[in-house]
C-alpha positions, 0 to 999 in steps of 0.5 A: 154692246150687250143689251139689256133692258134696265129698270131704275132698281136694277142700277148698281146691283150686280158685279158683272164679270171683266169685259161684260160691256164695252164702254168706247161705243155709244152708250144708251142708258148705263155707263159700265164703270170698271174696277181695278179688278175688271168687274164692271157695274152698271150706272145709270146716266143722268142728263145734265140741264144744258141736254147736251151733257151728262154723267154717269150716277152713283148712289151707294146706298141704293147699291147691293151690298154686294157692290158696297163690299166690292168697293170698299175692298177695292178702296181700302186696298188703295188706302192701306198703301198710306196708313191711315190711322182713322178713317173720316167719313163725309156725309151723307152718302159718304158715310156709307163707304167710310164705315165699309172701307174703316172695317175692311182696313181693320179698324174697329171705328170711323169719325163720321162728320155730320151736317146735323147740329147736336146741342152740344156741337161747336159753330167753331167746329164747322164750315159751310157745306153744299153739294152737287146734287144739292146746288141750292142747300147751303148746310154746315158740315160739323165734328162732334167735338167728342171725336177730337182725340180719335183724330188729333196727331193721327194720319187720317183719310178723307172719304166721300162716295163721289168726288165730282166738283170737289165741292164736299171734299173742299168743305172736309179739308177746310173743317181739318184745316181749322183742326191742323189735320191734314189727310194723308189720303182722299178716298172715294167709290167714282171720281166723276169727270176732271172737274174736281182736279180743277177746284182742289189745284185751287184750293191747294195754296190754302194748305202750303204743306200740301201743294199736290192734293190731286196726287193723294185722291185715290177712287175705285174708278173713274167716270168721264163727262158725257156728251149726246151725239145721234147714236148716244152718249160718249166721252167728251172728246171721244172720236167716232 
């Protein structure tokens, strides 16, 4: 494997060409994450608390523009397939990619649902919120009650940066549910690990009409659980 010394803000500025870095070695720092495109960008790895485990992070407003528009093309070529008429946005981050993939589709707005009450927003119009990377913080995610007629009747899809536990794009279903909309697509830049197929097989029976959710989640690419063994980090599971 090529390598390179990287510093904190070097991650996730540079598209490097298809086959740059190999990624079934033992990885020591970075995860290469793989478009549909064989472009690859580097991730940083983050060591879970158990020290055992850890995964590879994205933070695509830390990301080169460059690396934005690279994954919100890729993601809104995978969207066009279903037709989405607008385009829902998750905060925080996820606003980011929505805004992106809402132009590269050629649609001339997004909905962007928010975790900041405005005076005039409804409690009725919200569900609790919280994330991975923010365990301890229970928000509530809302709609502006303004934006009901961009999305009513239409095909809509879902969007997040990252789909890790399914914790975030759970709370965007349940704000729709209590809409009658459901998505006809679930968008993100890195599905992280298999952790979230787990919690929205169990949230499909909340959405009858729906049972397959997982089959209409679409990423740009997806990034395995890591484990550390004496040489590094590799895929759990993987073989030596």
């Amino acid at each position: 494997m090529r390598r390179i010394k990287m510093q904190p803000h070097d991650f996730w500025q540079t598209l490097h060409p298809p086959h740059t870095f190999a990624s079934d070695i033992a990885l020591q720092h970075f995860f290469p994450a793989t478009l549909a495109d064989g472009r690859q960008v580097q991730l940083p790895i983050r060591p879970l608390a158990d020290g055992r485990h850890a995964l590879a992070s994205l933070i695509i407003n830390q990301a080169s523009f460059a690396v934005v528009d690279a994954l919100a093309e890729d993601l809104a070529t995978k969207l066009r397939a279903y037709r989405p008429d607008m385009v829902i946005g998750l905060p925080t981050l996820g606003l980011t990619l929505a805004s992106e993939v809402a132009k590269k589709l050629g649609h001339s707005r997004y909905v962007p649902l928010g975790t900041s009450r405005k005076f005039w927003y409804q409690e009725a119009l919200s569900v609790p919120l919280s994330s991975i990377t923010t365990p301890d913080q229970i928000k509530r995610l809302y709609i502006d009650p303004r934006m009901l007629p961009l999305i009513e009747g239409a095909r809509v899809a879902l969007i997040d940066d990252v789909i890790s536990s399914g914790t975030s794009i759970k709370a965007g279903l349940s704000l729709l549910q209590t809409l009658n909309i459901n998505p006809v697509v679930i968008g993100a830049a890195m599905l992280q690990s298999d952790r979230w197929k787990t919690a929205l097989d169990a949230f499909a029976p909340n959405l009858p009409e729906m049972p397959n959710l997982t089959e209409i989640v679409e990423g740009c690419f997806a990034t395995p659980m890591l484990e550390r063994h004496k040489d590094g980090f590799r895929p759990v599971g993987a073989i030596q």
